[in-house]
Each structure stands twice: as structure tokens, then as C-alpha cells.
HTML snippet that shows the backbone in 3Dmol.js (N, CA, C, O; Angstrom):
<script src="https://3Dmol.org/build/3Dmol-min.js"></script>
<div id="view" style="width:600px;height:400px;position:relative"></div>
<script>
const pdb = `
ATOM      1  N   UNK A   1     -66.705  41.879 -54.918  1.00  0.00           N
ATOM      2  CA  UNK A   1     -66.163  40.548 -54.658  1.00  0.00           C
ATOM      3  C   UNK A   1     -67.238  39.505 -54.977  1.00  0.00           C
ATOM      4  O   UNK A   1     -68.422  39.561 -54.644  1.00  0.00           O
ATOM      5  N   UNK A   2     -66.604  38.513 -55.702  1.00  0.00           N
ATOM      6  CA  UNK A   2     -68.222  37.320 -56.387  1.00  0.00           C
ATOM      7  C   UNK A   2     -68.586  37.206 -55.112  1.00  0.00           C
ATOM      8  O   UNK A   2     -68.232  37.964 -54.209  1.00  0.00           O
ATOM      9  N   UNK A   3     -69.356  36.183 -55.003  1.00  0.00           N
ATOM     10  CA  UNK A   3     -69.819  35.738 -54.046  1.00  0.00           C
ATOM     11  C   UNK A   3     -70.253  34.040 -54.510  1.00  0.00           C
ATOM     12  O   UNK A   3     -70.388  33.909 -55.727  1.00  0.00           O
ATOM     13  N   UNK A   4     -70.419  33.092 -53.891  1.00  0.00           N
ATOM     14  CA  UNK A   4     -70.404  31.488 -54.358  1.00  0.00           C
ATOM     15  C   UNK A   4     -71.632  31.054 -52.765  1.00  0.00           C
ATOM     16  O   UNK A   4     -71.882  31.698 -51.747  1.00  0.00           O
ATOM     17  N   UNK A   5     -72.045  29.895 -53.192  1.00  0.00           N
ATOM     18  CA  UNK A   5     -72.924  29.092 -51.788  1.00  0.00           C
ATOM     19  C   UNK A   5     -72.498  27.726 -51.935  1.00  0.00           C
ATOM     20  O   UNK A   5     -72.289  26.860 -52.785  1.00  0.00           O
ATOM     21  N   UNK A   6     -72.458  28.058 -50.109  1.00  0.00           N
ATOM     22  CA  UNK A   6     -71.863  26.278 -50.483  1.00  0.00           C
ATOM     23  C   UNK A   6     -72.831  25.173 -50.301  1.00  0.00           C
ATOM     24  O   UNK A   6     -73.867  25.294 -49.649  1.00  0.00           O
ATOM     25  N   UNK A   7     -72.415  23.975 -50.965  1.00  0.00           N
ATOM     26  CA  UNK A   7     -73.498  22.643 -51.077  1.00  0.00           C
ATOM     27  C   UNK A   7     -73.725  22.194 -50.010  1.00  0.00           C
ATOM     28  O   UNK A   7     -74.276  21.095 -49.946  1.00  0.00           O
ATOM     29  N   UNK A   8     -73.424  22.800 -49.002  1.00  0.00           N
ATOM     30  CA  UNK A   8     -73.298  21.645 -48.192  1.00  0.00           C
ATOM     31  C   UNK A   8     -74.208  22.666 -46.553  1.00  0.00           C
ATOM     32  O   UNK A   8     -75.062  22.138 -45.840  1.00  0.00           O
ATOM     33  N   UNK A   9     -73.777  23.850 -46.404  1.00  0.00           N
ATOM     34  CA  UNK A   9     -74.554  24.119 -45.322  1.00  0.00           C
ATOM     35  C   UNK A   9     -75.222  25.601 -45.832  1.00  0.00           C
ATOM     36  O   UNK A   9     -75.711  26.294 -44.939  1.00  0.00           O
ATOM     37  N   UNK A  10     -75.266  26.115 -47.220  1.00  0.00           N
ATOM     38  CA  UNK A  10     -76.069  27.069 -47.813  1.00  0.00           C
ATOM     39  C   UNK A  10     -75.678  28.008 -47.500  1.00  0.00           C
ATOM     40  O   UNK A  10     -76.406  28.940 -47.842  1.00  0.00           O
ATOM     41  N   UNK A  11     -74.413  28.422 -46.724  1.00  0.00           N
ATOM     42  CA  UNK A  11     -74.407  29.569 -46.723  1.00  0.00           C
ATOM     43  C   UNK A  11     -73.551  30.632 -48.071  1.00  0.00           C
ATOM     44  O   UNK A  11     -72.785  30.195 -48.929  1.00  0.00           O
ATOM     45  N   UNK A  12     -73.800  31.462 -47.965  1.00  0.00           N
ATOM     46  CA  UNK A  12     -73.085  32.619 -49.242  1.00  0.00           C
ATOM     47  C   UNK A  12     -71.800  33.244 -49.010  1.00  0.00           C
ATOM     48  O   UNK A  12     -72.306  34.260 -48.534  1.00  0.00           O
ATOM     49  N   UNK A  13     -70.701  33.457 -48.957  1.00  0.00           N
ATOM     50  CA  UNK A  13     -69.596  33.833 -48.469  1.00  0.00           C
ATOM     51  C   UNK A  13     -68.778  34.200 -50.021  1.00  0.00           C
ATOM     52  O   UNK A  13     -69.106  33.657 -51.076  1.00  0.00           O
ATOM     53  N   UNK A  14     -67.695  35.201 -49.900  1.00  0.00           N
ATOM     54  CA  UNK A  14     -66.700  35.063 -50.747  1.00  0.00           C
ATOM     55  C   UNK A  14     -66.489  34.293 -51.594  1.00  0.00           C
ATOM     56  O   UNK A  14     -66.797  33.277 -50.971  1.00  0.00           O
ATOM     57  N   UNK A  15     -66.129  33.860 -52.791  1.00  0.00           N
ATOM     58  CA  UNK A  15     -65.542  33.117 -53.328  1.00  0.00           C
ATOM     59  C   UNK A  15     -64.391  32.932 -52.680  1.00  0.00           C
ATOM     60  O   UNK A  15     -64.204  31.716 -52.708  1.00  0.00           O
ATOM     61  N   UNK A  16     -63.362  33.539 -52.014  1.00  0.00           N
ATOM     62  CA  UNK A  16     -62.043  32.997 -51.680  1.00  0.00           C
ATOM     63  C   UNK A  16     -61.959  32.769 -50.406  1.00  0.00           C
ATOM     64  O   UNK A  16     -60.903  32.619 -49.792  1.00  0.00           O
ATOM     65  N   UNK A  17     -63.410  32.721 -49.800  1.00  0.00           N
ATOM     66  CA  UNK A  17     -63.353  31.629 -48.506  1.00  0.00           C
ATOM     67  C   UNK A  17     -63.491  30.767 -48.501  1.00  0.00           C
ATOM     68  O   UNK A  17     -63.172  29.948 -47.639  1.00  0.00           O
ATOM     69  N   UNK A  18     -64.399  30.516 -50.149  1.00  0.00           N
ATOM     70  CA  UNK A  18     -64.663  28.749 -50.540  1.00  0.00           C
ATOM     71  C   UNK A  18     -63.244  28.159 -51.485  1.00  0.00           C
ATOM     72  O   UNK A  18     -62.284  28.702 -52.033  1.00  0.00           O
ATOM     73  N   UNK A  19     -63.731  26.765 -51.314  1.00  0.00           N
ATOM     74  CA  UNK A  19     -62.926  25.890 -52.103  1.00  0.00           C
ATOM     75  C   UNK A  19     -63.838  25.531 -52.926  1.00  0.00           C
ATOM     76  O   UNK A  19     -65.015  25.281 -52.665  1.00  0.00           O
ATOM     77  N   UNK A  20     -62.946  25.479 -54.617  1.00  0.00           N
ATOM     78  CA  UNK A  20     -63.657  25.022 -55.447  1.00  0.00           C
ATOM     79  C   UNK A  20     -63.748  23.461 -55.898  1.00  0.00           C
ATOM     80  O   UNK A  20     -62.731  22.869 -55.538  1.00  0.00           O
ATOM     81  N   UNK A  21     -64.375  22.893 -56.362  1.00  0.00           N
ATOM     82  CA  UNK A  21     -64.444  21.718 -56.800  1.00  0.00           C
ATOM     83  C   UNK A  21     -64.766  21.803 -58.477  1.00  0.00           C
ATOM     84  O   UNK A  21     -65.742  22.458 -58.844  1.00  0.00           O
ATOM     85  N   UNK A  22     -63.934  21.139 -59.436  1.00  0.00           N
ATOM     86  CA  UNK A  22     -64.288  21.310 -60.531  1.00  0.00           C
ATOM     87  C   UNK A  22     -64.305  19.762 -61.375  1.00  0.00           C
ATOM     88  O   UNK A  22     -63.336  19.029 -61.180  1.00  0.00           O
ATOM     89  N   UNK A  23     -65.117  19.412 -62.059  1.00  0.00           N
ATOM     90  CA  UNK A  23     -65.454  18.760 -63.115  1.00  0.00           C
ATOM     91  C   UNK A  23     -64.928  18.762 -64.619  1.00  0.00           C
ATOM     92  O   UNK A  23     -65.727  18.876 -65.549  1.00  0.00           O
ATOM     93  N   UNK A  24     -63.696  18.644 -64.808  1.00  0.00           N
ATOM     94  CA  UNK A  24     -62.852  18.890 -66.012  1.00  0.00           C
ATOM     95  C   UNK A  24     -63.286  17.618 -67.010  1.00  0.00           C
ATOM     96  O   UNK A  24     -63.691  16.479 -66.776  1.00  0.00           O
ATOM     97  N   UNK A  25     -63.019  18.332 -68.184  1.00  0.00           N
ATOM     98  CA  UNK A  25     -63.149  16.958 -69.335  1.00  0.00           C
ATOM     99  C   UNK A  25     -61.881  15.722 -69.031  1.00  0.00           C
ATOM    100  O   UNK A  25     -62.073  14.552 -68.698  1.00  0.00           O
ATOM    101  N   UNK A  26     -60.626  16.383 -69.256  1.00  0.00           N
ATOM    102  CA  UNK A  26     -60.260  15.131 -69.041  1.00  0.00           C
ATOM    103  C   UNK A  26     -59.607  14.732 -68.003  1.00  0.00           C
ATOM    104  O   UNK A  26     -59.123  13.604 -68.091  1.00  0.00           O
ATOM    105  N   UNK A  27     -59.408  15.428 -66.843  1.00  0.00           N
ATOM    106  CA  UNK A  27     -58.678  14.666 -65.538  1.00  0.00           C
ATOM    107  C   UNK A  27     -59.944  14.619 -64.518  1.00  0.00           C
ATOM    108  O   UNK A  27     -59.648  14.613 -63.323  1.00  0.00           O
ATOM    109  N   UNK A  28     -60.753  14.598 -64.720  1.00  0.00           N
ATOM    110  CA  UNK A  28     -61.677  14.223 -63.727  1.00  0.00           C
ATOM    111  C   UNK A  28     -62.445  15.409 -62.805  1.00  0.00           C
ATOM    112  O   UNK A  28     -62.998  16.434 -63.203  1.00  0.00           O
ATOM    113  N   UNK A  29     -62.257  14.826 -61.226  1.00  0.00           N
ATOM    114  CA  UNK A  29     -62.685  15.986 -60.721  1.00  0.00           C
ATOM    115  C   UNK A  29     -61.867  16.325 -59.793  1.00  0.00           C
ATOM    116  O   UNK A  29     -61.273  15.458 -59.151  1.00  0.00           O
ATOM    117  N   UNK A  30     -61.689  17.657 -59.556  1.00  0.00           N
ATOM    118  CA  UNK A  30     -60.174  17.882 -59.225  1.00  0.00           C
ATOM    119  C   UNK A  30     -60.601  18.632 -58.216  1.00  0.00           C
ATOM    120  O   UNK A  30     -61.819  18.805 -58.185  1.00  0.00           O
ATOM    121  N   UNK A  31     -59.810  19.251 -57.177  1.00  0.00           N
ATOM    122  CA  UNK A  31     -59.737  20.553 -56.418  1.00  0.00           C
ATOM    123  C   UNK A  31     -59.213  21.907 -57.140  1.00  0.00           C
ATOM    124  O   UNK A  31     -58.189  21.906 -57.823  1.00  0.00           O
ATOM    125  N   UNK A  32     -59.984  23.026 -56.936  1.00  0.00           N
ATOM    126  CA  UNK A  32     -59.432  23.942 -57.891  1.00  0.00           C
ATOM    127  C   UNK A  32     -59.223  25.032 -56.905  1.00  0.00           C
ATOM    128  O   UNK A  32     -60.120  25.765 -56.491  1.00  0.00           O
ATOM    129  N   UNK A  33     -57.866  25.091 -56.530  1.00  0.00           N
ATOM    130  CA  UNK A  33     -57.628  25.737 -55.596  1.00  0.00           C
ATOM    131  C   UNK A  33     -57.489  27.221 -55.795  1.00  0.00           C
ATOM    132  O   UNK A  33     -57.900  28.001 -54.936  1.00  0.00           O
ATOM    133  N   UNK A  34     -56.964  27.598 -56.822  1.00  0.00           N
ATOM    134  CA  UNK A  34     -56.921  28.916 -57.537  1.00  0.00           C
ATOM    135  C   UNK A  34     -57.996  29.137 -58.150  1.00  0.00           C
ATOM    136  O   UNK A  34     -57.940  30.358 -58.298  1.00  0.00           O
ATOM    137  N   UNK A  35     -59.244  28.692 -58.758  1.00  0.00           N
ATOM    138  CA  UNK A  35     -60.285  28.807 -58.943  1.00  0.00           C
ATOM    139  C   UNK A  35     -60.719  29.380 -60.802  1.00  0.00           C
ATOM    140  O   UNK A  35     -61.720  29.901 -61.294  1.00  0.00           O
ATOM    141  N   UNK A  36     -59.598  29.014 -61.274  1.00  0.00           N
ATOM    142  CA  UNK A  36     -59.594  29.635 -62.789  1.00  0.00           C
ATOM    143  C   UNK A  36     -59.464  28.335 -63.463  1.00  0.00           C
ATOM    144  O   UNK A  36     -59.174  28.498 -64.648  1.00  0.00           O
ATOM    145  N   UNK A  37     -59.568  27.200 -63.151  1.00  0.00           N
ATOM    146  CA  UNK A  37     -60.054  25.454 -63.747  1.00  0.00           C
ATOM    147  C   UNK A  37     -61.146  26.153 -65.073  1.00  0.00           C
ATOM    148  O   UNK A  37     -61.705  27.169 -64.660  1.00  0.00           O
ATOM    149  N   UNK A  38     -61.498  25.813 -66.438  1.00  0.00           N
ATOM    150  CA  UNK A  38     -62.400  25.683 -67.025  1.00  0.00           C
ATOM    151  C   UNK A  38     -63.274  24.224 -66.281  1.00  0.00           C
ATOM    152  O   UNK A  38     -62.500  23.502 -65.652  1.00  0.00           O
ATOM    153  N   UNK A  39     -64.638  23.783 -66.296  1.00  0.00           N
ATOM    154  CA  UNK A  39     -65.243  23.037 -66.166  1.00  0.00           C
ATOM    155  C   UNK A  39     -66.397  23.509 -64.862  1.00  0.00           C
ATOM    156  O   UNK A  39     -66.339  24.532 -64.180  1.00  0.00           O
ATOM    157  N   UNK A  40     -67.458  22.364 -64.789  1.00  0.00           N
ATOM    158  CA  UNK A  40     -68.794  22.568 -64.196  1.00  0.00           C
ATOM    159  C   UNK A  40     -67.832  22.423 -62.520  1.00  0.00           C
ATOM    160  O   UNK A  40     -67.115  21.475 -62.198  1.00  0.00           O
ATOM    161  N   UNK A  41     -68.152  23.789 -61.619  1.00  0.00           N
ATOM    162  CA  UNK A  41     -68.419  23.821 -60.543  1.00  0.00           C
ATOM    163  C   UNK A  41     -68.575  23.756 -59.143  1.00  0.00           C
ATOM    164  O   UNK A  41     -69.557  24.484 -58.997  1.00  0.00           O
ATOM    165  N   UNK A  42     -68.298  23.415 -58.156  1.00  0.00           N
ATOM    166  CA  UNK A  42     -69.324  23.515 -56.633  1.00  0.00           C
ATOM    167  C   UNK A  42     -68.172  24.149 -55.930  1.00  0.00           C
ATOM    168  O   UNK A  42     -67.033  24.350 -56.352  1.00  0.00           O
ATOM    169  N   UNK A  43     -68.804  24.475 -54.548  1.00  0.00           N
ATOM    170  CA  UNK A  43     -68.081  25.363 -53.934  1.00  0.00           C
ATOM    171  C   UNK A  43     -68.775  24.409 -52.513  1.00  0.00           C
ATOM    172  O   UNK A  43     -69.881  23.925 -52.275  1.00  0.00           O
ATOM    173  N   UNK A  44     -67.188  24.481 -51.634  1.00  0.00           N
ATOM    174  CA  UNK A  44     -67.345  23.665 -50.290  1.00  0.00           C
ATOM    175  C   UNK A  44     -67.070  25.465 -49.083  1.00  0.00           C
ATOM    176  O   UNK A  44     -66.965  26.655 -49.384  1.00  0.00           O
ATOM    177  N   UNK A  45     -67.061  24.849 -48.009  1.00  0.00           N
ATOM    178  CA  UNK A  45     -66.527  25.756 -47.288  1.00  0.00           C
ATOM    179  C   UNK A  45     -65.507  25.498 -46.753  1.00  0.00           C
ATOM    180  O   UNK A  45     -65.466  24.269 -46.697  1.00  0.00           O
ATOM    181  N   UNK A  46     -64.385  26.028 -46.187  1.00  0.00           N
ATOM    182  CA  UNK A  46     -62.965  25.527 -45.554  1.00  0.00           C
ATOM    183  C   UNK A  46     -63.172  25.011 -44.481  1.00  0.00           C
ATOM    184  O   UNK A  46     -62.113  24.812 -43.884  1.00  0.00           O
ATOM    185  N   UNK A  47     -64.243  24.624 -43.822  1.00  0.00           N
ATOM    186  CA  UNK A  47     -64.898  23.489 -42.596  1.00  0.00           C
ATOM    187  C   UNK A  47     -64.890  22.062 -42.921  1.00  0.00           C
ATOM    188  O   UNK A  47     -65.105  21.694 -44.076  1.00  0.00           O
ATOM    189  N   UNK A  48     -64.688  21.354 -42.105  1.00  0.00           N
ATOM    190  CA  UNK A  48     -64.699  19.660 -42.149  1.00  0.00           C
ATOM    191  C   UNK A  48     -66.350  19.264 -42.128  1.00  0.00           C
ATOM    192  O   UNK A  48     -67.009  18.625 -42.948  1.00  0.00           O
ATOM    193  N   UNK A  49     -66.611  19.692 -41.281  1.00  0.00           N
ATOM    194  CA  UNK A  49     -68.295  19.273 -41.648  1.00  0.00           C
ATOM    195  C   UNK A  49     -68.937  20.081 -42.629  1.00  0.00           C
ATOM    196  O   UNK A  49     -70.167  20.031 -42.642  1.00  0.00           O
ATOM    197  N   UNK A  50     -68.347  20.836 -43.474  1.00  0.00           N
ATOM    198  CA  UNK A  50     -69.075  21.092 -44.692  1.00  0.00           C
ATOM    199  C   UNK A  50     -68.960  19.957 -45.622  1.00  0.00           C
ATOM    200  O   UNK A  50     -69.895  19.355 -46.150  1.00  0.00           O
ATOM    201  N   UNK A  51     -66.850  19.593 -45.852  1.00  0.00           N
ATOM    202  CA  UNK A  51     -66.959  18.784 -46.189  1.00  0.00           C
ATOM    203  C   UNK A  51     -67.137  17.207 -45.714  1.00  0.00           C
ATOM    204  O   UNK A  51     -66.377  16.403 -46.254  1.00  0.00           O
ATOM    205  N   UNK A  52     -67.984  16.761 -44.847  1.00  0.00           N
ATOM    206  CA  UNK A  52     -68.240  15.936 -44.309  1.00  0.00           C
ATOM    207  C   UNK A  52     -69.706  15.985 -45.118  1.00  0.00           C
ATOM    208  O   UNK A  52     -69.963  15.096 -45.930  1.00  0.00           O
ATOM    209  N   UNK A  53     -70.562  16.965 -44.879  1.00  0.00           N
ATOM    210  CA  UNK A  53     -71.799  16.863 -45.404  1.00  0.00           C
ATOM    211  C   UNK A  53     -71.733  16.602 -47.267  1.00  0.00           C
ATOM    212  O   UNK A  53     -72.321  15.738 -47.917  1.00  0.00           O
ATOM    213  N   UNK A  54     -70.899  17.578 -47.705  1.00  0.00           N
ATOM    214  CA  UNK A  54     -70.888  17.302 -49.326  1.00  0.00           C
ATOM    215  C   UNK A  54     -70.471  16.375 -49.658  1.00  0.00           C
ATOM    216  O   UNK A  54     -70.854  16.134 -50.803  1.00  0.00           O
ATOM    217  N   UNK A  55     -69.405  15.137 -49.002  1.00  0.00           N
ATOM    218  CA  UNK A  55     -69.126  14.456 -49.797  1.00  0.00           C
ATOM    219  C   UNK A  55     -70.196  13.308 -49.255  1.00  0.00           C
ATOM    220  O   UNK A  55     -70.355  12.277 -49.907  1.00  0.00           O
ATOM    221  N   UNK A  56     -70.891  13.542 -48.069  1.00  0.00           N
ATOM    222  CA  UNK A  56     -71.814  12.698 -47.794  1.00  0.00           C
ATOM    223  C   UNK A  56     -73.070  11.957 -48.965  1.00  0.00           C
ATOM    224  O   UNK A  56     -73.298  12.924 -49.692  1.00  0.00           O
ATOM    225  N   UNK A  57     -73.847  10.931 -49.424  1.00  0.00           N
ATOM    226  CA  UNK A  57     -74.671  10.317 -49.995  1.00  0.00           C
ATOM    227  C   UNK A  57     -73.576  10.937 -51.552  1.00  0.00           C
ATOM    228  O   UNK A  57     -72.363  10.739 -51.624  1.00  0.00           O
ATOM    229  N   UNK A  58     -74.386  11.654 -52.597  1.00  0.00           N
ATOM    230  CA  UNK A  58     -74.406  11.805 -53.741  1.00  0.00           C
ATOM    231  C   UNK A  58     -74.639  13.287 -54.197  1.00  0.00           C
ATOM    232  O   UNK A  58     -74.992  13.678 -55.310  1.00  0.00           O
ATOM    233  N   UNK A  59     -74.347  14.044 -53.031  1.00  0.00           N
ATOM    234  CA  UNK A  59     -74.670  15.536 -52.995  1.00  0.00           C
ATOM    235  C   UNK A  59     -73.704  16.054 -54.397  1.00  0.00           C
ATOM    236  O   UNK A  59     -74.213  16.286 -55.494  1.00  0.00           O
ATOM    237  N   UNK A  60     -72.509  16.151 -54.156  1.00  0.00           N
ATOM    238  CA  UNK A  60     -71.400  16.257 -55.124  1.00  0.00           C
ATOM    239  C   UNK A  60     -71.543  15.804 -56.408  1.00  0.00           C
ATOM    240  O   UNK A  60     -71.011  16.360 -57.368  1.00  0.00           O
ATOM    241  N   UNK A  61     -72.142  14.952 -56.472  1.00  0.00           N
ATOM    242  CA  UNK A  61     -72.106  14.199 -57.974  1.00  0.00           C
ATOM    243  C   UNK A  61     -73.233  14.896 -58.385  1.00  0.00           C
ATOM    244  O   UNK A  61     -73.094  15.756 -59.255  1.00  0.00           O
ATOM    245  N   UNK A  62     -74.186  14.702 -57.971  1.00  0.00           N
ATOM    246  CA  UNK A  62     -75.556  15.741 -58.504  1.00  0.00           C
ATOM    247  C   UNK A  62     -75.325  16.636 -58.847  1.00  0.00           C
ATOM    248  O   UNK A  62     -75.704  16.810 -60.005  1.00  0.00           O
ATOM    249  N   UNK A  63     -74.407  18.119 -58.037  1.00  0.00           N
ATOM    250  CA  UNK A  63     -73.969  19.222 -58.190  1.00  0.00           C
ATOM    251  C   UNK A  63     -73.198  19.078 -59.482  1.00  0.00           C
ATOM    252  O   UNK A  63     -73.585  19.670 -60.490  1.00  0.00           O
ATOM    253  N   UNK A  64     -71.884  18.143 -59.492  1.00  0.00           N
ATOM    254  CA  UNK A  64     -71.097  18.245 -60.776  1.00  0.00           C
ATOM    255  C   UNK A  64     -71.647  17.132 -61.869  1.00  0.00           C
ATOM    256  O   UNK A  64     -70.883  16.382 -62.477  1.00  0.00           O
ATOM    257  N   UNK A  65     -73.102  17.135 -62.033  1.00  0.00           N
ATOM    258  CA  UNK A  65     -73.740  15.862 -62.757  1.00  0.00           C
ATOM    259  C   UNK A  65     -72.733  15.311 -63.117  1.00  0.00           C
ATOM    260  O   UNK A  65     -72.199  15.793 -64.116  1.00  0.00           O
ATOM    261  N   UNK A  66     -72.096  14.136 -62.484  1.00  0.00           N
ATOM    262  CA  UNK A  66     -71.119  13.073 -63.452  1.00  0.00           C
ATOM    263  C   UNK A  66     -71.148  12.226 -62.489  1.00  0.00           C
ATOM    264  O   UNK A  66     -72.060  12.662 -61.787  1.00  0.00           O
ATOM    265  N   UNK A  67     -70.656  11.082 -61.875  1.00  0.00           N
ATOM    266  CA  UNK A  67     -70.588   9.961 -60.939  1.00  0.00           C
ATOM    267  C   UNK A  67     -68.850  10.374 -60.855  1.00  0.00           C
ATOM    268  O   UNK A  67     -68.098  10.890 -61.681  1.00  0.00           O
ATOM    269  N   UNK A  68     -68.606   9.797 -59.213  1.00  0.00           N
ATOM    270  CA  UNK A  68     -67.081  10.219 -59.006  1.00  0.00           C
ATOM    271  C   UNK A  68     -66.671   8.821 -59.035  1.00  0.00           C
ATOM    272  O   UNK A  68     -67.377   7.854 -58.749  1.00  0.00           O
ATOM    273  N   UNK A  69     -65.126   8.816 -59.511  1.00  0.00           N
ATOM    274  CA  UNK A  69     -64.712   7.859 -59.067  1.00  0.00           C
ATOM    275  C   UNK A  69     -64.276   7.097 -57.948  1.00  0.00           C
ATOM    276  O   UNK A  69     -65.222   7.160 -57.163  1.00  0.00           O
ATOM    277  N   UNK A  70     -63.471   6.485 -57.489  1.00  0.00           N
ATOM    278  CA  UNK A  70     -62.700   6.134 -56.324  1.00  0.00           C
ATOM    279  C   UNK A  70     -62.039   6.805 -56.429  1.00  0.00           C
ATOM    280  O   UNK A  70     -62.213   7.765 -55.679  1.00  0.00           O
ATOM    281  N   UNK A  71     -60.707   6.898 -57.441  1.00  0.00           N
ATOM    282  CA  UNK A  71     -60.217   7.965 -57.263  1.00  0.00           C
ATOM    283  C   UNK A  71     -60.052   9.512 -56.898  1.00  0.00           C
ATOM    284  O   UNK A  71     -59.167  10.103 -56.279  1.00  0.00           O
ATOM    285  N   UNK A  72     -61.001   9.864 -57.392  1.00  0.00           N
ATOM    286  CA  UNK A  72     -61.799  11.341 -56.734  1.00  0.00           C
ATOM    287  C   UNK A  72     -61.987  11.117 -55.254  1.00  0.00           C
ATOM    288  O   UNK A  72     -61.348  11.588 -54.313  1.00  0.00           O
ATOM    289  N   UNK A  73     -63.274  10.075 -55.272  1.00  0.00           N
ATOM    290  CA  UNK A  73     -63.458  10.419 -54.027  1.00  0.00           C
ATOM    291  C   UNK A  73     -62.209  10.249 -52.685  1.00  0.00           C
ATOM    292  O   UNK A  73     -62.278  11.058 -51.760  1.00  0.00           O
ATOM    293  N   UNK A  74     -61.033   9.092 -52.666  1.00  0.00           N
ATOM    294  CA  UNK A  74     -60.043   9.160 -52.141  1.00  0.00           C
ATOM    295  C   UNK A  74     -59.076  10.884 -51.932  1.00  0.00           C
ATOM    296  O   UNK A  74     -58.750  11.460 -50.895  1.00  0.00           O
ATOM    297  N   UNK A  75     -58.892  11.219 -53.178  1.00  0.00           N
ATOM    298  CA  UNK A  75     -58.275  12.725 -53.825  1.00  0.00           C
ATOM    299  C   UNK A  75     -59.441  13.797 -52.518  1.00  0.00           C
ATOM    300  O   UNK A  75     -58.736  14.508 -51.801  1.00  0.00           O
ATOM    301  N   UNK A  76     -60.494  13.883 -52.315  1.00  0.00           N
ATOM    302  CA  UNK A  76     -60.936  14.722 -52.107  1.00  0.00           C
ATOM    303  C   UNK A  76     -61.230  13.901 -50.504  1.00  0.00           C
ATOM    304  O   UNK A  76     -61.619  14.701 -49.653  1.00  0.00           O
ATOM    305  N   UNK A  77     -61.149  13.028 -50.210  1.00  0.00           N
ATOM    306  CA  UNK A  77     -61.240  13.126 -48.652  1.00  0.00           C
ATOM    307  C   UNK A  77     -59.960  13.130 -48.279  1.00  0.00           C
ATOM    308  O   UNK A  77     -59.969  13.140 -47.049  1.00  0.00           O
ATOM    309  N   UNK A  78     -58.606  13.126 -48.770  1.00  0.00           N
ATOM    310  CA  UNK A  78     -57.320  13.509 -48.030  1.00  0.00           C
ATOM    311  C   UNK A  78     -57.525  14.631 -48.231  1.00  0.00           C
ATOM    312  O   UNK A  78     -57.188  15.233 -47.212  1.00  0.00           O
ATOM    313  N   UNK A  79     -57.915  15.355 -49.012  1.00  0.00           N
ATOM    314  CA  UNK A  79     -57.684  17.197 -48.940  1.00  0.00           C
ATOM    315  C   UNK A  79     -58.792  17.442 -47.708  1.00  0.00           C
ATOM    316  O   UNK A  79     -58.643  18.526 -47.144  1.00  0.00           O
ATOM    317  N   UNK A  80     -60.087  16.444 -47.106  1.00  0.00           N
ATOM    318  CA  UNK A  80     -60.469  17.073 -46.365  1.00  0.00           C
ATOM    319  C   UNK A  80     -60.070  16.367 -45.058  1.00  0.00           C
ATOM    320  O   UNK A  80     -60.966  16.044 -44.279  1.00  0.00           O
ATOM    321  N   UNK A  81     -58.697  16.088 -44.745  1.00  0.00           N
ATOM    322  CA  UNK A  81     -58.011  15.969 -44.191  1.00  0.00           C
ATOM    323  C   UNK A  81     -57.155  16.618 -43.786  1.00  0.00           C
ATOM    324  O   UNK A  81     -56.685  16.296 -42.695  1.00  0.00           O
ATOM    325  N   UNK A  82     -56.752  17.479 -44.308  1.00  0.00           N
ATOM    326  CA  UNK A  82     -55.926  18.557 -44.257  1.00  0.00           C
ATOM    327  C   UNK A  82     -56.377  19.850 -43.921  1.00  0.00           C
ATOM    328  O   UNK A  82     -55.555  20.767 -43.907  1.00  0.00           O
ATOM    329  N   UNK A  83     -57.637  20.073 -43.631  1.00  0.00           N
ATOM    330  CA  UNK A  83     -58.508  21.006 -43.119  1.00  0.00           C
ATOM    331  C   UNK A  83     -58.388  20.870 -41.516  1.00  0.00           C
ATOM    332  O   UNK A  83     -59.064  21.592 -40.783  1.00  0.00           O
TER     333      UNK A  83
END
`;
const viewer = $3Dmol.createViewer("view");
viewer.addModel(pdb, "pdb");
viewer.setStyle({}, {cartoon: {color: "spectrum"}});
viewer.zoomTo();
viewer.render();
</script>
């Protein structure tokens, strides 16, 4: 079973305990929930304060080198809403 770490509190777990985050050419940066997205990367954990910490400062953008938009970032704090 892969194994992935997440950005946000380091730990190593499953890939299918994490959520992916991916960096696509042309829709941006998406949630990749099934995890077969082509594009750059990161892995959260299914915790609110993981994602509380990753989307915190510029952690995320570093990880998927690109700057997020508003849009993204809106897109990805309702999904961590739903956690």
C-alpha cells in the first residue's frame, strides 16, 4: 500500500487516508479525491486542523509551487468544511 506525508502535521499514513490536492494545467487546483488527477501533488489528512494548518500562511502554495487563487482557496476551505 503507497504510503504519502502530510504537509501539514508530518505524519506518513496510507495514501487512502489522505486527501489529495492537485495542481492541474488547466483548471487550477483542485481536490483529487480519487487520486488518479495528472499534475504536481500534496497530501492533507482527513482532520480539520491538518487542514487548518495547510491552508494556513503559504504552506500549500510552496508545496504545489504556483500561487492559489481566491477561487481555490474558497473551493478548498468549503471542502474543509465538510470534514
Amino acid at each position: 500500500m503507497p504510503e504519502r506525508t502530510c504537509i501539514a502535521c508530518r505524519q506518513v499514513k496510507s495514501k487512502r487516508e489522505m486527501v489529495r490536492i492537485v495542481r492541474t494545467v488547466n483548471e487550477g487546483v483542485q481536490i483529487d479525491e480519487i487520486g488518479k488527477k495528472s499534475g504536481r501533488g500534496a497530501y492533507l489528512c482527513k482532520l480539520k486542523k491538518c487542514w487548518n494548518e495547510g491552508l494556513k500562511g503559504n504552506r500549500l502554495e510552496h508545496v504545489l509551487r504556483t500561487s492559489l487563487t481566491q477561487e481555490d482557496k474558497q473551493r478548498l476551505e468549503e471542502y474543509k468544511e465538510k470534514l
